[in-house]
C-alpha positions as CSV (number, residue, x, y, z in Angstrom):
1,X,-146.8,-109.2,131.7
2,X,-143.2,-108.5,130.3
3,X,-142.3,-109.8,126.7
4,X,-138.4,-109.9,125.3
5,X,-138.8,-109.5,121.7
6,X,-136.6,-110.9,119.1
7,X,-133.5,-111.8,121.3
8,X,-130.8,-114.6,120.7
9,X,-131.6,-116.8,123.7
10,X,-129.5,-119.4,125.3
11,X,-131.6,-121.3,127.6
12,X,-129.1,-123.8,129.0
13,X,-132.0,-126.1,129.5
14,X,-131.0,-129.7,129.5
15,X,-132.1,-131.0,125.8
16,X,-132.1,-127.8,124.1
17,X,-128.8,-127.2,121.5
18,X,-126.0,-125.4,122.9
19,X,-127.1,-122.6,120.1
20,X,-128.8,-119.5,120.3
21,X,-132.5,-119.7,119.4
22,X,-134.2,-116.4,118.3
23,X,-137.3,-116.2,120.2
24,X,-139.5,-113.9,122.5
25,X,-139.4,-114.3,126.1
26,X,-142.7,-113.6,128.3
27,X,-142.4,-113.0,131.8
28,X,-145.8,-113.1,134.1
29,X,-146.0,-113.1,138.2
30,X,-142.1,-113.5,138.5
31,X,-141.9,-116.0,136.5
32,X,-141.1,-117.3,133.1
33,X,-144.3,-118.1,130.8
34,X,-144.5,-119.7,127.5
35,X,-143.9,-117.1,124.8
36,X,-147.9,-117.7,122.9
37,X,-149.0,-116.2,126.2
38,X,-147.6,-113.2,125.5
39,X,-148.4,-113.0,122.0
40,X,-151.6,-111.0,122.2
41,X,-151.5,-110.5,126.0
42,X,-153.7,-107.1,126.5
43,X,-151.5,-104.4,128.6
44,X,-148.1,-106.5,128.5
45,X,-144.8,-104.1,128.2
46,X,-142.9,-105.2,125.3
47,X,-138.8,-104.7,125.1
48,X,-137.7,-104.8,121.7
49,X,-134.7,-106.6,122.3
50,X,-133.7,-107.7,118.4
51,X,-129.6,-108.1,118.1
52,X,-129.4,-108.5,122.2
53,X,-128.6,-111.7,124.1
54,X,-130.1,-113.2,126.6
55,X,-128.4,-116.1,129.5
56,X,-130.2,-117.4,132.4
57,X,-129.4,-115.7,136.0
58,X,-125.5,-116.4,137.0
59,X,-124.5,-118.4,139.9
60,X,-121.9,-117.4,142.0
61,X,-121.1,-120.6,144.0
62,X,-118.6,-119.0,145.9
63,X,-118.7,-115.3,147.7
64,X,-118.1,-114.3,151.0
65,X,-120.6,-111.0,150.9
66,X,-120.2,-110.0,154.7
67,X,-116.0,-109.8,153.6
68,X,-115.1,-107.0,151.4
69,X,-112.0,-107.6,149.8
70,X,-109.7,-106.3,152.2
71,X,-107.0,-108.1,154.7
72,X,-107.9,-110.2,157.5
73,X,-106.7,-107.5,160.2
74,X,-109.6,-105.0,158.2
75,X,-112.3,-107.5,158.0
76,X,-112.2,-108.3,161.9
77,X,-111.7,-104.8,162.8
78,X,-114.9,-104.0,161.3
79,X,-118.1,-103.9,163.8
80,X,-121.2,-105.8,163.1
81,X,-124.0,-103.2,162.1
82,X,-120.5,-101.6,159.4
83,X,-119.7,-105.2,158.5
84,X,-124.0,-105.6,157.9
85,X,-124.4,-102.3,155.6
86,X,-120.8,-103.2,153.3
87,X,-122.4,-107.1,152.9
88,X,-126.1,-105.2,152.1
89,X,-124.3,-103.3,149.0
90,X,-121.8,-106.4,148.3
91,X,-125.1,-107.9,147.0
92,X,-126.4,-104.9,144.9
93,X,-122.9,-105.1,143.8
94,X,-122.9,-108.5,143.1
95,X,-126.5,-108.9,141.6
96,X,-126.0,-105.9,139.0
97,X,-123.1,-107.7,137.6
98,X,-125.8,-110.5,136.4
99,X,-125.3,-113.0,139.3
100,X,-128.7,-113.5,140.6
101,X,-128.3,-116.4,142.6
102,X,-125.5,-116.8,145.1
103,X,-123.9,-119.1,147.9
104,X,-121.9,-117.8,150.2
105,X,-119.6,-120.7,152.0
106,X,-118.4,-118.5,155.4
107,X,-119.9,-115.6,156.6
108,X,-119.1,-113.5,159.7
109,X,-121.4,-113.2,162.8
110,X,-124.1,-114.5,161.3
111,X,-124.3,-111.0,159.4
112,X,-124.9,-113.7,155.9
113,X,-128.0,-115.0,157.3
114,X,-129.3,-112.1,158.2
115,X,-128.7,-110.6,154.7
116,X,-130.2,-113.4,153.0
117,X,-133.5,-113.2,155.2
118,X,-133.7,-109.2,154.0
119,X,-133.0,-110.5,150.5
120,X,-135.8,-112.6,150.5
121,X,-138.0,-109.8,152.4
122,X,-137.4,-107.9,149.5
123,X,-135.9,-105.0,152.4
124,X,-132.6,-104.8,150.0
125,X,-131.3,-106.0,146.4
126,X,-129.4,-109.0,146.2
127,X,-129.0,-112.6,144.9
128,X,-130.9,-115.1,146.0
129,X,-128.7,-116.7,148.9
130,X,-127.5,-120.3,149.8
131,X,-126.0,-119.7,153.2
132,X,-123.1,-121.5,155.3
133,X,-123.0,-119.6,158.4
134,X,-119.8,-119.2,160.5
135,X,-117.2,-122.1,158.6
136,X,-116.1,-124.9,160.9
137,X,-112.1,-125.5,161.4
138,X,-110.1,-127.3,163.6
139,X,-108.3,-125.2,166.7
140,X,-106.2,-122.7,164.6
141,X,-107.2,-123.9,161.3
142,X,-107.7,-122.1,158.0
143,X,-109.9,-119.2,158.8
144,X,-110.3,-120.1,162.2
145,X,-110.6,-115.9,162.9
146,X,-113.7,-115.5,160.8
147,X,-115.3,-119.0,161.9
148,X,-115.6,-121.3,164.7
149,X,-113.5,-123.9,166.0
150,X,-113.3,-127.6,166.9
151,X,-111.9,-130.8,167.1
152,X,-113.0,-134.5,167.6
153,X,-116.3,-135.6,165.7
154,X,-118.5,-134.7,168.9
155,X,-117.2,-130.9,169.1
156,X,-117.7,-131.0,165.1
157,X,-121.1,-132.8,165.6
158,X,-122.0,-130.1,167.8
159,X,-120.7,-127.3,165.6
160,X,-122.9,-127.8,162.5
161,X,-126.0,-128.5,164.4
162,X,-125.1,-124.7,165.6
163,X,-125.0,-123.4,162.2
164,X,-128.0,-125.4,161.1
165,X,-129.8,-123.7,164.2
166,X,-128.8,-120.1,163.2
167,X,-130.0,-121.0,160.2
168,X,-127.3,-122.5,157.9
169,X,-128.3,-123.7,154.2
170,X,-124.9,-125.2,153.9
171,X,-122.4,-126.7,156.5
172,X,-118.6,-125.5,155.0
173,X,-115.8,-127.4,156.7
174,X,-112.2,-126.5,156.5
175,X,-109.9,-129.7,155.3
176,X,-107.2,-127.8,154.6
177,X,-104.3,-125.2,155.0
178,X,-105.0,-121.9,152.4
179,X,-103.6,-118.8,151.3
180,X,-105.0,-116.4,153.7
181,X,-102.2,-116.1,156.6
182,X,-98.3,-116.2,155.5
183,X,-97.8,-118.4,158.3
184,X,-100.1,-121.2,157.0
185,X,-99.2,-123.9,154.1
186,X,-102.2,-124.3,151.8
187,X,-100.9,-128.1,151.3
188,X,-101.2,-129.0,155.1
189,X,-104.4,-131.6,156.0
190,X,-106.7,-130.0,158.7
191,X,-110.0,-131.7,159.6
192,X,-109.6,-135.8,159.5
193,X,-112.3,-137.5,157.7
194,X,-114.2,-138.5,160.7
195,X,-114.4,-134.9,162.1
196,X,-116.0,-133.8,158.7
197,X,-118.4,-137.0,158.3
198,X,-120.0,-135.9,161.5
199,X,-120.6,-132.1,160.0
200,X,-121.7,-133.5,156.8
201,X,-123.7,-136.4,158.7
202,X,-125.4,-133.6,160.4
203,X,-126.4,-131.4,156.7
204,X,-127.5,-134.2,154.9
205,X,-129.7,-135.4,158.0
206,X,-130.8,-131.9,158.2
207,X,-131.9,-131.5,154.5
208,X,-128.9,-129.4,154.4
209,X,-125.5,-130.0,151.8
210,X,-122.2,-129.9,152.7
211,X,-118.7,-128.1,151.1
212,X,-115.0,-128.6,151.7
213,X,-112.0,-126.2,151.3
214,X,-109.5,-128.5,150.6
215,X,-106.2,-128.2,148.4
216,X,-104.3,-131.1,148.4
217,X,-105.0,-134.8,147.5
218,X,-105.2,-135.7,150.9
219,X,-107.5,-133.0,152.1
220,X,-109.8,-133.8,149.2
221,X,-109.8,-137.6,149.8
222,X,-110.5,-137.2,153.5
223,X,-113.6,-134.2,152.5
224,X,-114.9,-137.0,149.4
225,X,-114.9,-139.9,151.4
226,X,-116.7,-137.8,153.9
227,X,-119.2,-137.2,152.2
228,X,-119.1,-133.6,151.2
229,X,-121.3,-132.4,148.3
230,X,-118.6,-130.2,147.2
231,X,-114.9,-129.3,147.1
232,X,-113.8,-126.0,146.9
233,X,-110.9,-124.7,145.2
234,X,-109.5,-128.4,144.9
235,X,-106.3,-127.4,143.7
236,X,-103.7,-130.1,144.0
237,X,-105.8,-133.9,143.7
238,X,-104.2,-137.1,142.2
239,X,-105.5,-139.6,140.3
240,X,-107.4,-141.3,143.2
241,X,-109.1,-138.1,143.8
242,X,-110.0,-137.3,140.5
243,X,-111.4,-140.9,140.7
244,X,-113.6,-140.5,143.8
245,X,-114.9,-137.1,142.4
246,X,-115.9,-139.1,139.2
247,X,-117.3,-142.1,141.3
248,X,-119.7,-140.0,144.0
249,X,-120.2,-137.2,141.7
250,X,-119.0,-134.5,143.9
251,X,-118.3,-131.2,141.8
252,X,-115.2,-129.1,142.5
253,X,-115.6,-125.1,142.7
254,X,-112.2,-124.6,141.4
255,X,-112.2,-120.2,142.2
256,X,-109.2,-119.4,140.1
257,X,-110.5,-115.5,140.5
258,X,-109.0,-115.1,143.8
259,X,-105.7,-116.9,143.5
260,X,-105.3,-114.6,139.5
261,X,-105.6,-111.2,141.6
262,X,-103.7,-112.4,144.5
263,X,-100.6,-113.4,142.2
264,X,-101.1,-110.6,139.8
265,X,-102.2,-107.7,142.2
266,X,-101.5,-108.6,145.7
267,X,-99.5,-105.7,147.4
268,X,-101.9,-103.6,146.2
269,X,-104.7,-105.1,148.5
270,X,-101.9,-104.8,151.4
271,X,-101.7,-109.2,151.0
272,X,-97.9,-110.1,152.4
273,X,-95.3,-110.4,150.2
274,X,-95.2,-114.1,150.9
275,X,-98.7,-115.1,150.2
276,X,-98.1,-113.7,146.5
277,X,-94.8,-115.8,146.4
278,X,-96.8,-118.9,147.6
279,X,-99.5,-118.0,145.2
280,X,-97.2,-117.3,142.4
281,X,-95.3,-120.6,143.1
282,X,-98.5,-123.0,143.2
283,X,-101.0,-121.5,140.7
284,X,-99.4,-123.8,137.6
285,X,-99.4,-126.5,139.6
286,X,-103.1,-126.0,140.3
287,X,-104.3,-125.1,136.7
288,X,-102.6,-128.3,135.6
289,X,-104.4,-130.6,137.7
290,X,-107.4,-128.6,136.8
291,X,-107.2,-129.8,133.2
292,X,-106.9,-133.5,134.3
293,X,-110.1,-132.9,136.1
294,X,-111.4,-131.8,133.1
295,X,-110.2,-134.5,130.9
296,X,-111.6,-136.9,132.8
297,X,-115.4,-135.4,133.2
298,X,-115.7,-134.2,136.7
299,X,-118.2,-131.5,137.4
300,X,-117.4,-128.1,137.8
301,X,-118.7,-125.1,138.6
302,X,-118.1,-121.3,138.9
303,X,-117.3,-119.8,142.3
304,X,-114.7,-116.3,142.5
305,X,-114.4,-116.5,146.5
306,X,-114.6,-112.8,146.1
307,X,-114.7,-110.9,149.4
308,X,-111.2,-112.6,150.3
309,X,-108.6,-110.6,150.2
310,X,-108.1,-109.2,146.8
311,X,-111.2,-110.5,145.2
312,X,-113.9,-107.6,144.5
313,X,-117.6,-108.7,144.2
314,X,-119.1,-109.0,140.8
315,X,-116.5,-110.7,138.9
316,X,-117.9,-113.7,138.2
317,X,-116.8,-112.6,134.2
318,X,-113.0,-113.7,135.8
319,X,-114.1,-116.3,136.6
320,X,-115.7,-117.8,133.3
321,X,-112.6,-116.2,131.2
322,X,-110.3,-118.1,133.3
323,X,-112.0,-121.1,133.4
324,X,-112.3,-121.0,129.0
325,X,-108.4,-120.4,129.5
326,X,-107.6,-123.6,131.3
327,X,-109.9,-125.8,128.8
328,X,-113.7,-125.1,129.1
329,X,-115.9,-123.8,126.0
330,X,-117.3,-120.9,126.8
331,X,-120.9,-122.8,126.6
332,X,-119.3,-125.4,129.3
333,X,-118.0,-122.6,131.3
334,X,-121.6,-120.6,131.1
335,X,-123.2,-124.1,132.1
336,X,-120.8,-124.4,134.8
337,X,-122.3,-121.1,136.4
338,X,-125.7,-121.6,135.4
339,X,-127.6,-124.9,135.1
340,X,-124.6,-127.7,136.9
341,X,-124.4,-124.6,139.5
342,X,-128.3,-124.7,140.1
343,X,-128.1,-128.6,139.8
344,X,-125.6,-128.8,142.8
345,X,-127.4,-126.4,144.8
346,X,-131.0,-128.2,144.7
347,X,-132.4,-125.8,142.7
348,X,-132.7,-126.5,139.1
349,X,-136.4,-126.3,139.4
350,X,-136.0,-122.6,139.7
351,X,-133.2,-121.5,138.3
352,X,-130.1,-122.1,136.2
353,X,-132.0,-121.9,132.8
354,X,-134.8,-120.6,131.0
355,X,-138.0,-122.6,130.7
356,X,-141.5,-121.8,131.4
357,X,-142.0,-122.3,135.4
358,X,-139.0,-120.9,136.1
359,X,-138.0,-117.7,137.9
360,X,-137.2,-115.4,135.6
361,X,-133.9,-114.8,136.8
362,X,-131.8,-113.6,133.4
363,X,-129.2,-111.5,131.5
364,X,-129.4,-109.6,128.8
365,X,-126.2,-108.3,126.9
366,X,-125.0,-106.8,124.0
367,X,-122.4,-109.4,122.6
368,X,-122.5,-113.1,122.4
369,X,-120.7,-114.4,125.3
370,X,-120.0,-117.5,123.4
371,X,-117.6,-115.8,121.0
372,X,-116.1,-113.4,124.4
373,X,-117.0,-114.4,128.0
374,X,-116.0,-111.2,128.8
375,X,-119.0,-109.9,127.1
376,X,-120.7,-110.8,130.6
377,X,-118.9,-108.3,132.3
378,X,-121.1,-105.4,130.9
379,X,-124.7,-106.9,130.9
380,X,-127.0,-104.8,129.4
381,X,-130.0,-105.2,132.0
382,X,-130.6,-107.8,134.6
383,X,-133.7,-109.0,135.8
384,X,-134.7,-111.2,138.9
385,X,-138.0,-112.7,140.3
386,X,-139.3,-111.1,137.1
387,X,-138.5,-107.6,137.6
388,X,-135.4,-105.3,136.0
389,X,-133.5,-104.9,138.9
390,X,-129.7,-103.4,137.4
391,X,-129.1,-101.4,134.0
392,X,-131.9,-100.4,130.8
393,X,-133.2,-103.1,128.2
394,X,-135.0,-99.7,126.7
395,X,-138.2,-98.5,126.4
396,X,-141.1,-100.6,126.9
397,X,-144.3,-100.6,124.8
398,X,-147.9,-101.3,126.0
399,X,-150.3,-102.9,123.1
């Protein structure tokens, strides 16, 4: 047995205050135990962890881990078993920067499936994974180089029943233009509505969900009425949108991450002049519309789509900062990539707070993330399945 001594915890448990409590955590078979059974436990290793802080696992809902952060023309030059050993230490990367649990919405050559398999194996560190498989787009749509392509309900039919066959958690369906090819408008409608209820028709039938990338209204209206369990980035809706997210309760993974170091730092990941311009030119637009989302109560929650070009793994801390900038808390903004994250993934019985049951999936850091978010990017020690898996909580004890 592990016990946390004397920590400020923030469980993000639904009913508890949005407060740190100063409490002991105990830890038992990789998972979390209530604190009296640690009291007097004979043999348990005790981490005095008085003045520290303590956050559930993160939740990354949005990483492409078989995608290292370099252009398009890199990523596809790379070969499978190369592409395999980066996306194996873009998840050691990933999980020592306190994200624990992790969906990736589009991997490459099935490469994601694998790695979430080895995860779970225990034959190499990493998040737990929520999977996609190869993204689904329209002939020549948004990432049509890294995915597979389709059109027509039956050939999109067909499609995610291949991805749920190799394995899929997820089915990701491309709605919309994006950011990743100068020659491509991010505000250009993609997949129709019918195409994408068959691919969603086919995850929910499977037990599986289904996301969206989607940037205008239309895009997001077609992906909502679809079906589609979430929207990602969601940058441009209307009131009818915002509406229909509210209505169906579909949450929107906004990923301001990747767009902030494409804008700001572009040229230096070799992007094209005029996907910074576009980027540049749009990114108002799109935190504007974000705060009407907020205003109006539609669920969020925390995805970086790092891997893209320009978005470096382990950043989630970008993320939440940017997301407190635009009108979160910081508490809403934690939530956002901790319990409504595990909520929309189906997993809040195992993650996305603290609570006896649970995995002990958690973060301990030195300052209080509540006053700076950016206290989450230097986590003290982070544990997963119960063990310490990234940085030093200190000495243990035995009594």
């Amino acid at each position: 047995m592990i016990v946390l001594e004397g920590a400020h915890v923030l469980t993000m448990h639904p009913g508890d205050v949005a407060a740190w409590q100063d409490t002991d955590l105990a830890v038992s078979d990789e998972r979390l135990v209530a604190p009296a059974a640690g009291a007097g436990a004979p043999g348990a290793v005790r981490h005095d962890l008085a003045g520290r802080y303590i956050v559930p696992g993160l939740i990354d809902m949005h990483c492409h881990l078989t995608n290292s952060a370099g252009t398009v023309e890199a990523t596809l030059a790379q070969s499978i078993p190369e592409r395999s050993m980066r996306a194996a230490r873009n998840a050691a990367v990933t999980l020592a920067s306190g994200v624990t649990t992790c969906r990736d919405p589009g991997g490459v050559g099935h490469v994601d499936i694998a790695l979430r398999d080895a995860i779970a194996q225990g034959l190499v560190e990493g998040p737990t994974l929520r999977i996609a498989g190869r993204a689904i787009a329209m002939t020549g749509g948004h990432g049509w180089f890294l995915g597979v392509e389709g059109d027509g309900p039956e050939e999109i039919r067909k499609l995610a029943r291949t991805q749920i066959k190799a394995g899929a958690d997820w089915i990701k369906l491309m709605a919309s233009g994006g950011f990743a090819d100068p020659h491509e408008d991010p505000q250009a409608v993609q997949l129709d509505r019918d195409e994408m209820a068959a691919g969603v028709g086919e995850a929910h039938k499977a037990g599986r969900k289904a996301a969206a990338h989607a940037h205008p209204a239309q895009a997001m209206r077609n992906a909502i009425l679809a079906g589609v369990d979430t929207v990602e980035h969601a940058s441009f809706p209307d009131g009818e949108c915002i509406d229909l997210l509210l209505e169906r309760r579909v949450a929107i993974c906004p990923t301001f991450t990747i767009y902030h170091h494409m804008k700001e730092r572009g040229p230096e990941f070799g992007l094209p002049a005029a996907v910074g311009d576009v980027t540049r030119r749009l990114w108002d637009r799109k935190v504007e519309c974000f705060r009407r989302c907020l205003e109006a109560g539609v669920r969020v929650v925390a995805g970086t789509d790092s891997g893209s070009p320009g978005g470096h793994h382990g950043d989630l801390a970008t993320e939440l900062e940017l997301l407190v900038r635009f009108g979160m808390t910081p508490y809403e903004a934690l939530r956002a990539a901790t319990h409504e994250a595990a909520t929309v993934l189906g997993m809040e019985a195992e993650v996305g707070s603290l609570a006896a049951g649970k995995r002990a999936d958690l973060v301990v850091l030195e300052g209080d993330p509540l006053r700076d978010p950016g206290a989450l990017r230097r986590p003290l020690a982070v544990m997963k399945d119960g063990r310490f898996v990234a940085g030093d909580p200190g000495p243990g004890r035995s009594r």
